[in-house]
Backbone bond lengths (Angstrom), bond angles and torsions (degrees), N, CA, C in turn:
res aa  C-N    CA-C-N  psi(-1)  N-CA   C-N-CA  omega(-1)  CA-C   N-CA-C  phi
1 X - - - 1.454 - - 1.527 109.44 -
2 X 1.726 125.42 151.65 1.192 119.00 161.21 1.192 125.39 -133.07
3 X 1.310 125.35 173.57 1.528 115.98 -174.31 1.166 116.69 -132.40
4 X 1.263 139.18 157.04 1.184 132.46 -172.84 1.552 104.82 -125.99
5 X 1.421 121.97 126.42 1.286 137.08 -166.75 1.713 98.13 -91.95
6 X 1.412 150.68 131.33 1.448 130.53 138.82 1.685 105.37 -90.41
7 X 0.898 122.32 124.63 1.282 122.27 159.52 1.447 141.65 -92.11
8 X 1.394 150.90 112.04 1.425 139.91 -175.28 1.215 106.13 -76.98
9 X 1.851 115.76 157.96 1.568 107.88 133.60 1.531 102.96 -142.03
10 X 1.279 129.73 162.09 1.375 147.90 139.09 1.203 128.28 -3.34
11 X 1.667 103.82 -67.24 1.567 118.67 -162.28 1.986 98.88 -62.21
12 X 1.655 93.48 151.19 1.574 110.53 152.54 1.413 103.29 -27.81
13 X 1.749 103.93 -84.34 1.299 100.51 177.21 1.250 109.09 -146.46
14 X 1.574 100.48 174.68 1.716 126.11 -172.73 1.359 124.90 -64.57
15 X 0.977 131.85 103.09 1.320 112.38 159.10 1.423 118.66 -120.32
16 X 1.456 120.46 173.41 1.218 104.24 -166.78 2.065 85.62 178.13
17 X 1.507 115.05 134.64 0.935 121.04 -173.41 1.979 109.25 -64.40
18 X 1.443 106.41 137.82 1.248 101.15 -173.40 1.357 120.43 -54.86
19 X 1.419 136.40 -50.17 1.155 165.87 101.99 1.523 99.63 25.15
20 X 1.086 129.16 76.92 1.873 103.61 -152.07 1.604 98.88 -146.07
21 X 1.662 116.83 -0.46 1.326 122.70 -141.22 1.745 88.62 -90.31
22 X 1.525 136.53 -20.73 1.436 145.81 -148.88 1.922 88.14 -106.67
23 X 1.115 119.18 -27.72 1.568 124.76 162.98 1.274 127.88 -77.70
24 X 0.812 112.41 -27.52 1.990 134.05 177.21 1.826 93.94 -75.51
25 X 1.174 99.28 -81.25 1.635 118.86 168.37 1.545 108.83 -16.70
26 X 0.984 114.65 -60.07 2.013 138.75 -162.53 1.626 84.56 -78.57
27 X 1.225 123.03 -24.52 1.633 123.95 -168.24 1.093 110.33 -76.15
28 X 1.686 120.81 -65.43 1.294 125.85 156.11 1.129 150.54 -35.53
29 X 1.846 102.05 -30.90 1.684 100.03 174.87 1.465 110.12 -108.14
30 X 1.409 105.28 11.91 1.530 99.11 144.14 1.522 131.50 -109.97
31 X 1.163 123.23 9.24 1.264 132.57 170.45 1.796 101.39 -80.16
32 X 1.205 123.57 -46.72 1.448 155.15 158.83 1.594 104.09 -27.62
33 X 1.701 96.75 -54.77 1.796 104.78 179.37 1.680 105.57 -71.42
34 X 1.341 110.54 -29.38 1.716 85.92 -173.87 1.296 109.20 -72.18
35 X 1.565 113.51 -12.15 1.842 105.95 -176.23 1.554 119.25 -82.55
36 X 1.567 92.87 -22.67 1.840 108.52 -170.20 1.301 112.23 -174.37
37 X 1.073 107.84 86.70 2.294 115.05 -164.05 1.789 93.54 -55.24
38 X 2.085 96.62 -45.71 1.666 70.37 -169.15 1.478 131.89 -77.97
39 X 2.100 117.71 -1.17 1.305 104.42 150.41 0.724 138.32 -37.14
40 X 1.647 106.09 -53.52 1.502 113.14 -152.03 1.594 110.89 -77.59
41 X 1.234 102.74 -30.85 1.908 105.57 171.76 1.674 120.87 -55.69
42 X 1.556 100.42 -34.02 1.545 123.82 179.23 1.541 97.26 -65.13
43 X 1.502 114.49 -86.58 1.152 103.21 157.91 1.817 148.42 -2.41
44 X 1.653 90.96 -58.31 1.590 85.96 -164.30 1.770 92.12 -84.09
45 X 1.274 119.66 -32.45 1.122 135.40 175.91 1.511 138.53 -58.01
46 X 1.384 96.82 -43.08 1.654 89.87 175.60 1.831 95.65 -139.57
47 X 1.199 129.55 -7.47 1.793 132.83 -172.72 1.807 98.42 49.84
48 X 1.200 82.65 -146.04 1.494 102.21 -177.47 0.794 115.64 -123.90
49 X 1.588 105.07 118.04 1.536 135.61 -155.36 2.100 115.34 -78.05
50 X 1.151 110.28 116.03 1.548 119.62 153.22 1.223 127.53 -140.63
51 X 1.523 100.66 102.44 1.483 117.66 178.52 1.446 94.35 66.43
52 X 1.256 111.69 -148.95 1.279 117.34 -159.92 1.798 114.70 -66.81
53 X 1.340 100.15 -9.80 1.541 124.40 -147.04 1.795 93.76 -94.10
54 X 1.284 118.65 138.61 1.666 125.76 163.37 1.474 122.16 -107.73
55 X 1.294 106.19 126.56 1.826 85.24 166.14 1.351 123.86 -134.28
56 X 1.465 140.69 111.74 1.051 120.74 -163.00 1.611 138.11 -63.79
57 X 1.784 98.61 -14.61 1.446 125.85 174.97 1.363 112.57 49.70
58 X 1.546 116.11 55.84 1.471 121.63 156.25 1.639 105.41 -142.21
59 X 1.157 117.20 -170.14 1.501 134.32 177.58 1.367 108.61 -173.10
60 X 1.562 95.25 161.88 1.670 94.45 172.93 1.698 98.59 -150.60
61 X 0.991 142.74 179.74 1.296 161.03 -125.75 1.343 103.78 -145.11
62 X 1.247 137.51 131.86 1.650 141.96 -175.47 2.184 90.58 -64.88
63 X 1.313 88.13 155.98 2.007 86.27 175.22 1.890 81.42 -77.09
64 X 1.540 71.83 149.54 1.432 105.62 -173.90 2.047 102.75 -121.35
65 X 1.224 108.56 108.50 1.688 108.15 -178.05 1.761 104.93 -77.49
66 X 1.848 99.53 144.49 1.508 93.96 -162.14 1.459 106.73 -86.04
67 X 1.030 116.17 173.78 1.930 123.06 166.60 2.029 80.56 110.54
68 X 1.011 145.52 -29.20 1.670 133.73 177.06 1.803 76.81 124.78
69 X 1.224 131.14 22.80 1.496 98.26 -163.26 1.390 93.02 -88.92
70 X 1.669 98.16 -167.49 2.397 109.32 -175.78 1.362 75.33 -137.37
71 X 1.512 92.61 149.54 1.147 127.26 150.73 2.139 127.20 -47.99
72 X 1.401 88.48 153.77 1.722 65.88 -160.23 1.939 82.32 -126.05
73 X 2.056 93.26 120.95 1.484 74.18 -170.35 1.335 105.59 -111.92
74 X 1.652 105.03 167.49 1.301 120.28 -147.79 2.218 106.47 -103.66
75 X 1.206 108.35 144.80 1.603 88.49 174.00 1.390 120.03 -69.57
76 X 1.349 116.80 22.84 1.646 101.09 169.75 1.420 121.76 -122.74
77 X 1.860 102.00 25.24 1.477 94.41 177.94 1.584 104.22 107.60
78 X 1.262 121.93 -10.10 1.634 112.57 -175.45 1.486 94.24 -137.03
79 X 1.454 100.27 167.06 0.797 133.79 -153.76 2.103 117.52 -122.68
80 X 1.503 119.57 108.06 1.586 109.75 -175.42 1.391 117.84 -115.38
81 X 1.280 108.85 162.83 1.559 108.00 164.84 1.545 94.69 -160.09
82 X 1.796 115.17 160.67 0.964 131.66 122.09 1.242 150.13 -27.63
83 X 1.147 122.04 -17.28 1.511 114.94 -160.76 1.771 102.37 -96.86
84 X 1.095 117.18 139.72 1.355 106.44 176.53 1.593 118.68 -83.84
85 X 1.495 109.33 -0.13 1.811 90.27 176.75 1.853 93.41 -119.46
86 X 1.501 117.30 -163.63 1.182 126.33 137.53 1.382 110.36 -171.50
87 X 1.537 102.88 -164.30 1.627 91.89 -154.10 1.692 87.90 -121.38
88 X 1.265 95.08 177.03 1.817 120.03 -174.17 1.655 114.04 -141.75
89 X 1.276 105.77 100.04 1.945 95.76 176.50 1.299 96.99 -97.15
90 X 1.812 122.54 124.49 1.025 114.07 151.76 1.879 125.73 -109.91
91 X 0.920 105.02 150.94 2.077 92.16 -162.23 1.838 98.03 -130.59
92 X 1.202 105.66 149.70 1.134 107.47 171.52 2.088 110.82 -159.45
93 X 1.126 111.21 174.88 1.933 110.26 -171.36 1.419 88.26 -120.12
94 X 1.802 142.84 -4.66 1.031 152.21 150.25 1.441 137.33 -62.89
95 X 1.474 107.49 71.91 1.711 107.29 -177.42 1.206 133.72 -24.90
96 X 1.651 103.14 -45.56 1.476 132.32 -177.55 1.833 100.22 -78.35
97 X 0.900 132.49 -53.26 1.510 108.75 -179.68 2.036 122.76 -85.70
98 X 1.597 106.20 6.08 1.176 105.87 142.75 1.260 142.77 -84.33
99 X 1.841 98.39 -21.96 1.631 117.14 165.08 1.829 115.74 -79.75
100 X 1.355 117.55 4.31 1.015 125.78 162.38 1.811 131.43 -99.60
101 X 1.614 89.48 -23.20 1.638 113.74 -173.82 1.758 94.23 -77.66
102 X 1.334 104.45 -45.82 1.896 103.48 -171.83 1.027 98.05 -65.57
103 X 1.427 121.02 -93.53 1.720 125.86 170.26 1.618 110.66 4.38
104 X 1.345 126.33 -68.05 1.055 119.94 -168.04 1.492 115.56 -66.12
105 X 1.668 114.63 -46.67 1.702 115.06 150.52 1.155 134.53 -10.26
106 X 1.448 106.05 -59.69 1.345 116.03 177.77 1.787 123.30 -69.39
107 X 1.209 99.28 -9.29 1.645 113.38 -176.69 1.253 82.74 -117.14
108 X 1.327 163.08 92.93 1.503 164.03 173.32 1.646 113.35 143.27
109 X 1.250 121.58 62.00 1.353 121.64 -178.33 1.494 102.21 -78.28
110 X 1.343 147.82 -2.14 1.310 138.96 168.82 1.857 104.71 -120.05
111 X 1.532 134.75 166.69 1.396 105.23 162.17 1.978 82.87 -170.02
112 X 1.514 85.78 147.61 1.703 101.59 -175.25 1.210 128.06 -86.16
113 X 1.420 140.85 104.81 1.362 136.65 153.12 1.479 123.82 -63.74
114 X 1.232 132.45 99.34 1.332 121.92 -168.68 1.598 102.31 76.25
115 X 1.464 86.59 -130.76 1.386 110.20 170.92 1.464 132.12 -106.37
116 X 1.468 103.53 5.12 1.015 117.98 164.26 1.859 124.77 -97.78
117 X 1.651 102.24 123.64 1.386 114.02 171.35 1.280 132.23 -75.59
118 X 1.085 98.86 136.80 2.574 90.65 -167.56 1.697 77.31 -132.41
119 X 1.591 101.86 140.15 1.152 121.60 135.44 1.642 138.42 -93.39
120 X 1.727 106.43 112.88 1.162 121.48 -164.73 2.255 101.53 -56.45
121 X 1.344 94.69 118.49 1.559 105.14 -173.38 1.305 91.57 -90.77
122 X 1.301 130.94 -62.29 1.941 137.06 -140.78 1.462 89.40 -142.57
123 X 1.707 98.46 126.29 1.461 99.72 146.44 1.433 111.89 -117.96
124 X 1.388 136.23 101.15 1.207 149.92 168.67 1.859 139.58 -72.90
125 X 1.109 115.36 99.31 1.449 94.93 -177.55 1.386 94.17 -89.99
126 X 1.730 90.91 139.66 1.065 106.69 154.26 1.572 139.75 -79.76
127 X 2.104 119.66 161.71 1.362 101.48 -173.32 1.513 112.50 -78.84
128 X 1.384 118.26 -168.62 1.641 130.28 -179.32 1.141 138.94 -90.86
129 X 1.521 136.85 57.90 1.187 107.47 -109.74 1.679 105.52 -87.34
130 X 1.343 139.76 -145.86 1.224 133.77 178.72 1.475 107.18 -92.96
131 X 1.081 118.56 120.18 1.119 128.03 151.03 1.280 144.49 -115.61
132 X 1.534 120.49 137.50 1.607 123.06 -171.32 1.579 117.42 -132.40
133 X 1.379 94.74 -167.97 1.917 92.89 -164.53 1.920 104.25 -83.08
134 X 1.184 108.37 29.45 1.585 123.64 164.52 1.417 130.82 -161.24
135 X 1.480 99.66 108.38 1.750 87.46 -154.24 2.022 86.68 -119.38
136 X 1.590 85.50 179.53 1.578 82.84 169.59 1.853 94.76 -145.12
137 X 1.286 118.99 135.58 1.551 116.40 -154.75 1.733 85.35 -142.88
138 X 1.567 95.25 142.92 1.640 107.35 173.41 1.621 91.99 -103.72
139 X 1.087 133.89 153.91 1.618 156.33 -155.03 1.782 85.81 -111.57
140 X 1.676 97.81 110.24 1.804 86.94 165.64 1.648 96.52 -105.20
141 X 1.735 136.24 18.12 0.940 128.34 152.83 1.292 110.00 -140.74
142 X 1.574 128.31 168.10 1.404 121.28 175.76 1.531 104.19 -71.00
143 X 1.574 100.42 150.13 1.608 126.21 -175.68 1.353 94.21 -90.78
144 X 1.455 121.69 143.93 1.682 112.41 172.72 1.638 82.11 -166.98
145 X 1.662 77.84 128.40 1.791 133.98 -167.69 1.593 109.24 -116.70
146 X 1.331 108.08 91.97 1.437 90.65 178.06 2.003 106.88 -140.76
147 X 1.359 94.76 -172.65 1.891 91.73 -175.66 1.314 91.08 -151.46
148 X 1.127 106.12 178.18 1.532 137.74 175.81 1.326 126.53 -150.27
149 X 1.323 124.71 89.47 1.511 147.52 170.37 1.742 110.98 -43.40
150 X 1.096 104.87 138.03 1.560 121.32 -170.36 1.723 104.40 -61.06
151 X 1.014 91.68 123.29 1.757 90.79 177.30 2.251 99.61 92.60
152 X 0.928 144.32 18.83 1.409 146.20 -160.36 1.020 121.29 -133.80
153 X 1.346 141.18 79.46 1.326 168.17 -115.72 2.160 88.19 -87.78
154 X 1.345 111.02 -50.74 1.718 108.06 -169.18 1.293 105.60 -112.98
155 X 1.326 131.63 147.59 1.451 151.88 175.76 1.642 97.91 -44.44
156 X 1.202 109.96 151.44 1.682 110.73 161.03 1.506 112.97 -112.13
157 X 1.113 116.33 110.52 1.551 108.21 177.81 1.580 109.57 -81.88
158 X 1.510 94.83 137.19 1.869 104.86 -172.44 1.561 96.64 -114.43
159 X 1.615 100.35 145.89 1.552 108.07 -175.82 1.581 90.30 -116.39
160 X 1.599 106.67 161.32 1.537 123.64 170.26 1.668 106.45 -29.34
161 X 0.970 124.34 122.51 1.540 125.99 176.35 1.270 129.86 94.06
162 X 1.621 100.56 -8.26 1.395 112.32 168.80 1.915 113.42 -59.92
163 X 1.278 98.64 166.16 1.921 110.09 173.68 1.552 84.75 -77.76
164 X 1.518 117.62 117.87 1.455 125.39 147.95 1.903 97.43 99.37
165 X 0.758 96.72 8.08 1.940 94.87 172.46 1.410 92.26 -61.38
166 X 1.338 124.42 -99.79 2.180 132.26 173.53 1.062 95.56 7.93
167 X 1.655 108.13 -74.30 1.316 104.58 -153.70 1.753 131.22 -75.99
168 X 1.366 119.75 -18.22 0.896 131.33 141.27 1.209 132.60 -43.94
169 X 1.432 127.59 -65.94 1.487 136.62 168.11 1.554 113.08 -33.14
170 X 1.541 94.98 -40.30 1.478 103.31 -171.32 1.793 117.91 -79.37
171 X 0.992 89.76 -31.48 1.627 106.64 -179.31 1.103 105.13 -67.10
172 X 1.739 112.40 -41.28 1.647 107.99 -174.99 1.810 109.97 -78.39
173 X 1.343 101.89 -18.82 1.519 108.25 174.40 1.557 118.29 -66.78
174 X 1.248 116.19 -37.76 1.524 119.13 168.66 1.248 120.89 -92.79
175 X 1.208 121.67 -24.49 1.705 103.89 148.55 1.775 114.70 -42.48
176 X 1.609 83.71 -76.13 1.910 70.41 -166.85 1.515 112.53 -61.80
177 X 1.247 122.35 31.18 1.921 122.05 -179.34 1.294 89.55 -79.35
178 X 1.894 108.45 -54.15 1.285 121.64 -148.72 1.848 102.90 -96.71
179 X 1.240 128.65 -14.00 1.736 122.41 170.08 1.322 100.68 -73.07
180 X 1.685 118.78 -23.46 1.531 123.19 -173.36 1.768 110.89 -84.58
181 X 1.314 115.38 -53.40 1.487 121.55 -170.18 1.905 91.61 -95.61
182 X 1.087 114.59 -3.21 1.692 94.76 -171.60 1.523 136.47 52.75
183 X 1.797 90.37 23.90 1.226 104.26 -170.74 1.090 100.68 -141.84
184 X 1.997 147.48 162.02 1.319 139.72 149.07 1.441 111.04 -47.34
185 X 1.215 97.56 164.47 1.815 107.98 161.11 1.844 109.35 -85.87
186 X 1.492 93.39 120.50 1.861 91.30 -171.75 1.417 96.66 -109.93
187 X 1.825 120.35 19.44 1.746 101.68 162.99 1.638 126.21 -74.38
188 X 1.329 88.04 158.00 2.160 90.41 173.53 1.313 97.60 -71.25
189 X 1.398 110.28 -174.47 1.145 113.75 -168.05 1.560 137.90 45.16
190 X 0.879 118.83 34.04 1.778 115.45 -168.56 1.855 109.66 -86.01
191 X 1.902 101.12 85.69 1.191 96.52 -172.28 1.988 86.97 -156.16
192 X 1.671 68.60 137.75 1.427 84.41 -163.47 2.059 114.57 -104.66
193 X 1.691 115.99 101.08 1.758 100.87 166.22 1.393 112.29 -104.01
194 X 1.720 90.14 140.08 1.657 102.69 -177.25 1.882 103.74 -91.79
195 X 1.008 146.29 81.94 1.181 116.28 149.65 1.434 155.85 -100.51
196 X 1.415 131.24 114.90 2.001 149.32 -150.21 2.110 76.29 -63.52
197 X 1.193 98.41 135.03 1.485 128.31 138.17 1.695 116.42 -23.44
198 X 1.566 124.09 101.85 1.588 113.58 -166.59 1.517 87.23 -75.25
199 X 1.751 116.28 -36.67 1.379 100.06 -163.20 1.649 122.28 -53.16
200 X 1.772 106.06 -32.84 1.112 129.15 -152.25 1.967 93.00 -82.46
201 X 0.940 99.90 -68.11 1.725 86.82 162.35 1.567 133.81 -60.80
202 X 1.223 137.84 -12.67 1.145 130.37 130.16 1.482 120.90 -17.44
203 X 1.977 94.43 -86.33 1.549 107.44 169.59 1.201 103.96 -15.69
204 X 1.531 109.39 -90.75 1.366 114.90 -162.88 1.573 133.58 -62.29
205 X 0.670 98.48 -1.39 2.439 126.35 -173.26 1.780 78.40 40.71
206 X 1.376 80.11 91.16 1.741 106.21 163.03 1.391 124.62 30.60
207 X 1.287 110.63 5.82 1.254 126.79 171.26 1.463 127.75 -82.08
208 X 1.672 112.02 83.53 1.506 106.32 -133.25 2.227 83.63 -135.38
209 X 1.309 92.69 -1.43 1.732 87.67 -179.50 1.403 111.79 -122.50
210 X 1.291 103.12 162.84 1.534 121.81 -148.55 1.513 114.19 -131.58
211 X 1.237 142.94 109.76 1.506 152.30 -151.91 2.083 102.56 -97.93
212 X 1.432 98.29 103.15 1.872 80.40 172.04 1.137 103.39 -110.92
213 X 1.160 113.92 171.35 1.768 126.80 -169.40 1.668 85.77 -115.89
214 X 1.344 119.32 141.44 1.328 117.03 176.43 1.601 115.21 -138.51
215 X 1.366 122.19 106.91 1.389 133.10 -165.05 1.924 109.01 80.89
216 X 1.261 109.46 27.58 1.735 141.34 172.52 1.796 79.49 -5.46
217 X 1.388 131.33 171.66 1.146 153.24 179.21 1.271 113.66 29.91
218 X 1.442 132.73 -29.44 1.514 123.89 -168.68 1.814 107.95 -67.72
219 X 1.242 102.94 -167.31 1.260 126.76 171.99 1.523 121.11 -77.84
220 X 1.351 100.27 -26.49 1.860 121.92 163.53 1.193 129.12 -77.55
221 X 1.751 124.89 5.45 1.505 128.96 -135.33 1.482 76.11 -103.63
222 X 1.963 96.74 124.25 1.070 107.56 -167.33 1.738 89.40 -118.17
223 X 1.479 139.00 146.74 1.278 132.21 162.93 1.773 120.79 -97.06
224 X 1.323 132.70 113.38 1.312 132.92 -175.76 1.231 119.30 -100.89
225 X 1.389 147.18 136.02 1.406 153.34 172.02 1.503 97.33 -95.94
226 X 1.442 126.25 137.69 0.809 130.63 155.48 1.878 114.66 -132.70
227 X 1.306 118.72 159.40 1.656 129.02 153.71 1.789 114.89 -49.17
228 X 1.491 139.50 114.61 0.948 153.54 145.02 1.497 134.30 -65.33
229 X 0.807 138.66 28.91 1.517 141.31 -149.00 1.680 136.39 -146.24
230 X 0.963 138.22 154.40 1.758 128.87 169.44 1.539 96.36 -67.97
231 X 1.491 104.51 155.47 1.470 118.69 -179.45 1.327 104.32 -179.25
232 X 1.512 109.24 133.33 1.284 133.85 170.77 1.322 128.55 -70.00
233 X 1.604 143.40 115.07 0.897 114.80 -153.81 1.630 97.38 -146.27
234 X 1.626 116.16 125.47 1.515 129.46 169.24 1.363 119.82 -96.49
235 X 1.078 106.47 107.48 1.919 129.74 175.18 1.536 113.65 -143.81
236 X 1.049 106.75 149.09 1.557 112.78 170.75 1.530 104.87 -61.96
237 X 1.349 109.34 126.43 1.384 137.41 165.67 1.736 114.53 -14.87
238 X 1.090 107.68 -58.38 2.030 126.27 168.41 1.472 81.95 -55.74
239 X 1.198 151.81 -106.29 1.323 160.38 -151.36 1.703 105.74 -20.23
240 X 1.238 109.04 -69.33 1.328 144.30 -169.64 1.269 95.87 -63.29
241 X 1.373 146.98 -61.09 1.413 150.57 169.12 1.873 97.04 -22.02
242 X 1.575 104.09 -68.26 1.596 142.04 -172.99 1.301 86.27 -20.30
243 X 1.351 114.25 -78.52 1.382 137.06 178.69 1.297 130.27 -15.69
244 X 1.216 91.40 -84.56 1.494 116.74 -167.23 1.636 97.86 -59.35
245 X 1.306 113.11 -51.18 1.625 119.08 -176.71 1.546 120.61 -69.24
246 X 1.835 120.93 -29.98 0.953 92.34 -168.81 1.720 87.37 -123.94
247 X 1.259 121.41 7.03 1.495 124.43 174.27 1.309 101.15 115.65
248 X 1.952 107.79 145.99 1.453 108.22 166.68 1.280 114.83 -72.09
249 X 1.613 132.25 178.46 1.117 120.53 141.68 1.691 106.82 71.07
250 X 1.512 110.72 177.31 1.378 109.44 173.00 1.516 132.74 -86.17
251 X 0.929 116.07 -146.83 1.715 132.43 174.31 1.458 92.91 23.99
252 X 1.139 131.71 53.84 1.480 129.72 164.96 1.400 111.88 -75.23
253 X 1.300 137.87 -61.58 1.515 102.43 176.31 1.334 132.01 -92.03
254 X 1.526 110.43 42.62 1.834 135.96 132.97 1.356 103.25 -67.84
255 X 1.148 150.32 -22.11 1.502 150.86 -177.47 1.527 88.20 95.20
256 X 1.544 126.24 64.41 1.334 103.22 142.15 1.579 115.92 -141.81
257 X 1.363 116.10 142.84 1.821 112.62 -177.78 1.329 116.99 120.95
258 X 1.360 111.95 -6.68 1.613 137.29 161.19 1.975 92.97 -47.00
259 X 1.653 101.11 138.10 1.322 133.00 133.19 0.900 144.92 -163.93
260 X 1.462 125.74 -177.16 1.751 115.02 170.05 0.981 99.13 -112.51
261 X 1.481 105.76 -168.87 1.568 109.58 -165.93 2.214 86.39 -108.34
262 X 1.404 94.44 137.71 1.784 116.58 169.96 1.527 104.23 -58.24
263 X 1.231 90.32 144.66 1.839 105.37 166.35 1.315 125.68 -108.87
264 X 1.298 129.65 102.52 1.470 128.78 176.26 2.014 110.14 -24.99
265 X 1.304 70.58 128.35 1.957 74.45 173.80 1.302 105.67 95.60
266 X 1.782 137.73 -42.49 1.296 124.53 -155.00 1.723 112.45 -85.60
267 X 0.898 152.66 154.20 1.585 146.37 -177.91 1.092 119.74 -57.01
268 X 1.675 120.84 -12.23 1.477 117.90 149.91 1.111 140.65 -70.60
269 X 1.515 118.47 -12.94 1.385 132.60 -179.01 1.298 120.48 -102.61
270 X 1.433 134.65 156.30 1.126 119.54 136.75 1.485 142.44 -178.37
């Protein structure tokens, strides 16, 4: 299921550090606490457990400012706009921590990013849309695919075309099948192709990935590469559900692995 946040504020204008995805994050699992503190500790704390593996099985969407406008960014790291509202997608394949996300809404009619205050206007679910074992999805956050080799102190982040990208994606897709249904995935076929938009890399001369800073200044400031881009993608339908609802790829409730589904014809698709 997903939801759609509108948010207000006051000020002339917005700002808000670009780097912003570890504040959004901190947003949610306390909105989460006014419905049920000890979810959300469970949650932020241990997710949902397979084998050695955790997953928290949500995502959310960078704020998005309304009217179609962008953000206008600044050389010191932040980020402004005009617009006085914007929006929030948060998604999850977890009934129970969307029945915790509303609930808590309703006890939180204002809520803080940073230092910035939004008053919650709309809480909206959104509809479902159709999905099948071939989709084509524009990325409203970077996808990030990565591993760690035996003996290798830092993650390796893998881009579209890398040795072991598929198979990774896929691995991380049936984990969370089975932290979600509590069961393996028992479809045939369990084989996963990724393919990025040629038009869309053209556009861009292959310049299709995106660097976040995550918890920016602390002692934790971790740096992530992720994939930016439209991409076509073949998985069994159950898989693909996985996805879309609880995020591709990893660090999903950091805000990354969020999409929608592409539209034939528009310059994101194709």
């Amino acid at each position: 299921m997903r939801i759609a946040l509108q948010l207000s504020h006051r000020s002339r204008y917005l700002t808000l550090p670009v780097n912003v995805n570890h504040l959004i994050s901190s947003l949610i699992y306390h909105i989460v606490s006014n419905s049920s503190s000890e979810y959300a500790e469970r949650l932020h704390e241990q997710g949902y457990r397979l084998d050695k593996r955790t997953f928290k099985l949500f995502t959310f969407s960078p704020l998005i400012p309304g009217g179609h406008r962008r953000w206008r960014m600044n050389g010191d790291g932040t980020m402004t706009t005009d617009v006085r509202s914007v929006s929030l997608l948060i998604s999850s394949g977890k009934a129970e921590f969307i029945e915790h996300l509303v609930i808590g809404l309703l006890h939180q009619p204002f809520v803080q990013v940073g230092r910035q205050r939004f008053r919650v206007e709309t809480v909206k679910k959104l509809d479902p849309p159709g999905l099948g074992d071939d989709m084509q999805f524009i990325m409203l956050s970077p996808l990030v695919c990565s591993t760690k080799r035996e003996g290798e102190k830092y993650q390796q982040f893998l881009l579209p075309g890398d040795e072991g990208f598929e198979r990774v994606l896929l691995e991380n897709l049936l984990g969370k099948y089975e932290a979600l249904y509590d069961k393996p995935f028992e479809g045939e076929n369990a084989e996963l192709q990724f393919e990025v938009s040629e038009e869309y890399l053209e556009r861009k001369n292959g310049k299709i990935t995106k660097l976040v800073t995550l918890k920016e200044g602390s002692p934790d400031e971790t740096k992530v590469r992720g994939t930016l881009a439209p991409f076509r993608l073949r998985v069994p339908k159950e898989l693909m559900e996985v996805g879309y609802y609880c995020g591709f790829g990893g660090l999903n409730a950091q805000g990354f692995g969020m999409v929608k589904v592409g539209k034939a014809g528009s310059k994101e698709s194709f």
